[in-house]
Every structure is written in C-alpha cells, then in structure tokens.
C-alpha positions, 0 to 999 in steps of 0.5 A: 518438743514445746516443752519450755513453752509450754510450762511458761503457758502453764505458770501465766495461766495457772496461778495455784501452781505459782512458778513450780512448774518444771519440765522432764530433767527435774521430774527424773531428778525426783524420781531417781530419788524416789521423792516428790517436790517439798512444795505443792501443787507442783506440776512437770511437763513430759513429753511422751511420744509422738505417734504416727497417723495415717500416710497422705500421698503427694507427689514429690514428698512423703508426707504423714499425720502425727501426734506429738504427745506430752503428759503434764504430772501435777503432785499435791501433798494432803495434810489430812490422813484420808486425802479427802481435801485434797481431792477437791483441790486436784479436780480443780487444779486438773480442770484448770491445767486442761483449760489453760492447754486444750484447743491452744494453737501452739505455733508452727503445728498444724493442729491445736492441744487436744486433752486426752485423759487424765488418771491418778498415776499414784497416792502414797504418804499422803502425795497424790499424783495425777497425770494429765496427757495431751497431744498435738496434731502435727505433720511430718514432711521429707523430700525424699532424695 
C-alpha cells in the first residue's frame, strides 16, 4: 500500500492536521491501549483491503480489475460536553481530507483516489473518531507459467 505517500499528501495539504498524521502501526499502537492521540485533530491512514473486480481476457496473461482500499481514521478531542463544536470542525476537516485525495493520480495505478464514505466509527469521553475510506483503481497482472 501507498501509505507513506499518502500521510506526506495528507500533512502538505491539510494544515489543521499539522504533521500528526501517522499510518497503521501507531493506530495499533493506540488502540491496544484503548486511548486516542494526546493532540488533535490527528489522523491515521489504514490500508483495509484490496477487492478484486472483474476478470479481463488477454492472451497470455491473467489480467483482473482491483481496488486498493485505505481508510484514513481522523480523532478530534471536544472541550465542550455535548460536542457541539466540535461537530463543525470535523465536517470541515473531513471535507478538506476528501479534497486533498479524491481524484488524485497516485503514480503507477491505473486509476485515481475515489472517496467513498465517511462514517462516525465512535464518540466517547469527548474523542469523536470518523472514518473516512477510499480506493484506488488499480489492475492485477500474472503471466502464467
């Protein structure tokens, strides 16, 4: 997966997010402690899958349409009690983590960043999280032996 490139995208496009942006191993890290990052906004790109599509026939080879698919998990800490403010920030922040990746040509894939949803993955002690999840057209090639 391109996540590397795609946190750099992430930290030059996003300035709220400053440089907390980190990919999967510090996610796990967090989560197997059941805490969130002390600073936010903070976002963590995942990738999550990659999903086969349809089979394309060609002579001499074995070719398949693919999807790689990554989530970015973006976690805003609220000071107020009911999260009311917060809720603006986040609907700003996702709209401007879905600008800085749909329709980018990330290189050698065959297809561009698709955004596909976003959905609040939790919201306790004041911490919301929202997942954001996207993929990338790609395409499997194997020359069978």
């Amino acid at each position: 997966m391109d996540a590397d490139v795609i946190i750099a995208r992430l930290k030059a496009r996003v300035a709220d997010l400053g440089n907390r942006v980190a990919g999967a191993a510090e996610f796990a890290a967090l989560t197997a402690t059941g805490k969130a990052p002390q600073v936010t906004p903070a976002a963590h790109v995942i990738p999550t899958g990659i999903a086969g599509g349809k089979h394309l026939t060609q002579t001499g080879a074995y070719v398949q349409s693919i999807d790689r698919l990554f989530a970015v998990i973006l976690t805003l800490r609220t000071q107020d009690a009911s999260g009311a403010r917060a809720l603006a920030r986040l609907d700003g922040l996702i709209e401007d983590i879905v600008q800085a990746l749909a329709g980018w040509e990330l290189g050698g894939r065959v297809g561009v960043v698709v955004f596909r949803r976003a959905a609040l993955l939790r919201s306790t002690d004041g911490v919301f999280a929202y997942e954001i999840t996207f993929s990338i057209a790609d395409q499997l090639r194997i020359t069978p032996s």
